[in-house]
C-alpha positions in Angstrom: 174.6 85.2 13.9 171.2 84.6 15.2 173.0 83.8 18.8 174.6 86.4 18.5 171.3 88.7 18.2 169.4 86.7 20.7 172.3 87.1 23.2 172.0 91.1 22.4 168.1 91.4 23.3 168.9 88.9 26.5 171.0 91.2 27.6 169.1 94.2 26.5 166.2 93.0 28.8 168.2 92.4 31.5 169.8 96.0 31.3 165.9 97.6 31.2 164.7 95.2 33.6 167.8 96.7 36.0 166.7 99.9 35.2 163.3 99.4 36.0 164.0 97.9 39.5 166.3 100.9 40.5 163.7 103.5 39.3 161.3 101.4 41.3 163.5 101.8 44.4 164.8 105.1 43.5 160.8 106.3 44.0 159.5 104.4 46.7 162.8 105.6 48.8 161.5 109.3 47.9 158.4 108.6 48.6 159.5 107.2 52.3 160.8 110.1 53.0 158.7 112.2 51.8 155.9 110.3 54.0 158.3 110.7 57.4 159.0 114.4 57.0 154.9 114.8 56.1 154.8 113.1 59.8 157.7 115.1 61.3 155.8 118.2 60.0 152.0 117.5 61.7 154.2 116.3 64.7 155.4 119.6 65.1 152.3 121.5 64.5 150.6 119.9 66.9 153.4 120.2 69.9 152.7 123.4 68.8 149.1 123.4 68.9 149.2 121.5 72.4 152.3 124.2 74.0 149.7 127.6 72.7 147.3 126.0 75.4 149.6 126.9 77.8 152.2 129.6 76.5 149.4 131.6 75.6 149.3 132.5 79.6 153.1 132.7 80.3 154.2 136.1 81.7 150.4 137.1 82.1 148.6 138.3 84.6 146.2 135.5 85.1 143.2 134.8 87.6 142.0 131.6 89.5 140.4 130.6 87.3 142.8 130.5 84.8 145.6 128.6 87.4 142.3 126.1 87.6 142.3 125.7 84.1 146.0 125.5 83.3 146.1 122.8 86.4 142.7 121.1 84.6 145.1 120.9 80.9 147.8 119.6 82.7 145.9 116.9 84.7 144.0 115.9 81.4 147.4 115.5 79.7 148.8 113.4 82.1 145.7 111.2 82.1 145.5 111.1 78.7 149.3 109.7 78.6 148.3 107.3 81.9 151.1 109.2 83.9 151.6 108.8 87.2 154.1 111.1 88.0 156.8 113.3 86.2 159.4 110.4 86.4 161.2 109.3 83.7 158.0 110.5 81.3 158.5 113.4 78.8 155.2 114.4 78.7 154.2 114.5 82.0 153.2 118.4 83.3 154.0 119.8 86.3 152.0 122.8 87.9 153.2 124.1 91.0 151.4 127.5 92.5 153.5 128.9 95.0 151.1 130.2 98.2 147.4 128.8 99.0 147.5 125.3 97.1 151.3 124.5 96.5 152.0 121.3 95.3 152.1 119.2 91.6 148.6 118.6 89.6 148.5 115.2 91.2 148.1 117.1 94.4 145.7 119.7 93.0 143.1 117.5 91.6 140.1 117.3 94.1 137.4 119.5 91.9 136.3 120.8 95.8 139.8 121.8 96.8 140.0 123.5 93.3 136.7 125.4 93.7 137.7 126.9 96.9 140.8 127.9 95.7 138.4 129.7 93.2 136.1 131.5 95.5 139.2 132.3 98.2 141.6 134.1 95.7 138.9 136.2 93.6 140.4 139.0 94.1 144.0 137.9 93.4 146.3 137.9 90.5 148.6 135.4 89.9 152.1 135.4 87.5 152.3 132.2 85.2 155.9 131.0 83.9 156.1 127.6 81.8 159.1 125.7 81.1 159.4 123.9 77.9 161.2 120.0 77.3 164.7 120.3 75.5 164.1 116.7 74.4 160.8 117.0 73.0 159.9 120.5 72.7 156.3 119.8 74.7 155.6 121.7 77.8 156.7 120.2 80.9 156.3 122.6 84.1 153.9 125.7 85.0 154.7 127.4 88.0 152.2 129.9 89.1 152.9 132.7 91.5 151.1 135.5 93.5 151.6 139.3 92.1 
């Protein structure tokens, strides 16, 4: 009889030790994915956060100095990201203004050539359209075009 007992709490111990370990499990998988979709969530928002930047001028009239700033976001991004060109990288952004500068940011860079680009098209209004990555959902190409 007293085998017979001891064999009972044995197994007993066993069963709530079992249990312990899967409630163990059972909470730290919850708490993984609660963690990743806390991550996938302030990923988002700020893709978001970064695409406003520049969505915030799509289908508006802007001014130089506005294409001069949405080249200057871009070329910060891409340095940022150590990009040399838009090949093969997903967050690499294009801006291409059609008329006085043409060309990528790369291209557009020199702060001289971007001041006179300033001071020659004062007067001029420019139409901004941006194209936004299917893979990652970040911006990926401004192109800028005279009214």
């Amino acid at each position: 009889m007293e085998n017979a007992s001891k064999a009972l709490i044995m197994a007993g111990s066993i069963l709530l030790g079992i249990m312990i370990i899967s409630i163990a499990m059972f909470l730290f998988r919850n708490m993984g994915e609660y963690s990743k979709s806390q991550q996938d969530e302030i990923a988002t928002v700020n893709i978001a956060e970064f695409n406003n930047k520049f969505l915030k001028y799509e289908n508006q009239t802007v001014t130089a100095q506005d294409v001069v700033t949405l080249i200057n976001l871009a070329q910060d991004n891409n340095n940022y990201h150590e990009l040399p060109g838009p090949e093969n990288n997903s967050v690499y952004i294009s801006v291409l203004v059609s008329g006085t500068i043409g060309g990528s940011v790369k291209e557009t860079s020199d702060t001289e050539r971007l001041n006179d680009f300033i001071k020659n098209n004062d007067e001029v209004k420019f139409k901004c359209a941006v194209e936004i990555n299917d893979l990652n959902g970040r911006v990926k190409k401004v192109t800028i075009t005279k009214q």
